[in-house]
ZAMARGU-4260 file (C-alpha; in steps of 0.2 Angstrom, whole numbers, plus 5000, padded with zeros to 4 digits):
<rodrens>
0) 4958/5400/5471 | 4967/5407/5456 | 4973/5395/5442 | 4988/5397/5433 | 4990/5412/5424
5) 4976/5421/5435 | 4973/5433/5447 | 4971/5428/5467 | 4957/5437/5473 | 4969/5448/5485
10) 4977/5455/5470 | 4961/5458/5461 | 4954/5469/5478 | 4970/5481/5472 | 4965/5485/5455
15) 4948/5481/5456 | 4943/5500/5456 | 4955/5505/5442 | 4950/5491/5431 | 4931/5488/5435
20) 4922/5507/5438 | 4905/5506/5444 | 4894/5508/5426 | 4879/5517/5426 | 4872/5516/5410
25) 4872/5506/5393 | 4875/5487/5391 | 4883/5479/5404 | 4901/5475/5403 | 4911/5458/5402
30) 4918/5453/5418 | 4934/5463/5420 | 4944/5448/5431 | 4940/5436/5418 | 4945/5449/5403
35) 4962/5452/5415 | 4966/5435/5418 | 4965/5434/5396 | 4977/5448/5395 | 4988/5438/5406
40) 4987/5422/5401 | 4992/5427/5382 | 5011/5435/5388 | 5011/5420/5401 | 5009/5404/5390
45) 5014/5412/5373 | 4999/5408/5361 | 4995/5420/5350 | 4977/5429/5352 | 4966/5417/5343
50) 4975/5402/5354 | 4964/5413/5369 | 4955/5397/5378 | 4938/5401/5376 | 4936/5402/5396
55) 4941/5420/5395 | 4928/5425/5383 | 4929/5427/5364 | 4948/5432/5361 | 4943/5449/5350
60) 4933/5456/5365 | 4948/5452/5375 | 4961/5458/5364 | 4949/5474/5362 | 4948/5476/5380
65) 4968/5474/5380 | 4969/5487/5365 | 4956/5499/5375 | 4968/5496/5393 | 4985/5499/5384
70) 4982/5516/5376 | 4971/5524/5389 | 4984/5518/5403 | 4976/5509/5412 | 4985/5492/5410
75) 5002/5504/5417 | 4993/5509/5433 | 4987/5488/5435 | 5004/5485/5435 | 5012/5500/5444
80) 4998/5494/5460 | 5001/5476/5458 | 5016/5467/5467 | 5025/5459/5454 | 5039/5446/5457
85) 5053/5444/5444 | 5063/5427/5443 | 5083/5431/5443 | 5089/5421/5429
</rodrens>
């Protein structure tokens, strides 16, 4: 189960292979869910990066991971794939 803020596991099937490509060589990676749901949860609750619970790994690896997603594209295809709900205000 997904806690607030986070990725349910059928979302996560969706992007997985956008976001987590198998890796065949060098030093294994973070978790890519748990860097995600960093991302996320900084937008979400409105902390800056250093506020980053320590949960989601050290908050310059996340935010280097965010950096990395946003300039390659990859954080535009995550969200063009995932099925976001907006609230009407």
């Amino acid at each position: 189960m997904a806690g607030r803020y986070e990725l349910s596991d059928d979302c996560w099937h969706m992007i997985k292979d956008i976001v987590s490509p198998p890796q065949v060589m060098g030093r294994p990676r973070r978790d890519d869910l748990q860097m995600l749901n960093g991302i996320f949860w900084i937008p979400c609750s409105g902390a800056k990066w250093r506020g980053l619970p320590e949960r989601y790994g050290p908050w310059k690896a996340v935010y280097q991971r965010f950096r990395q997603w946003r300039d390659d594209g990859t954080l535009e295809r995550i969200l063009s794939r995932l099925p976001l709900k907006l609230r009407e205000d």
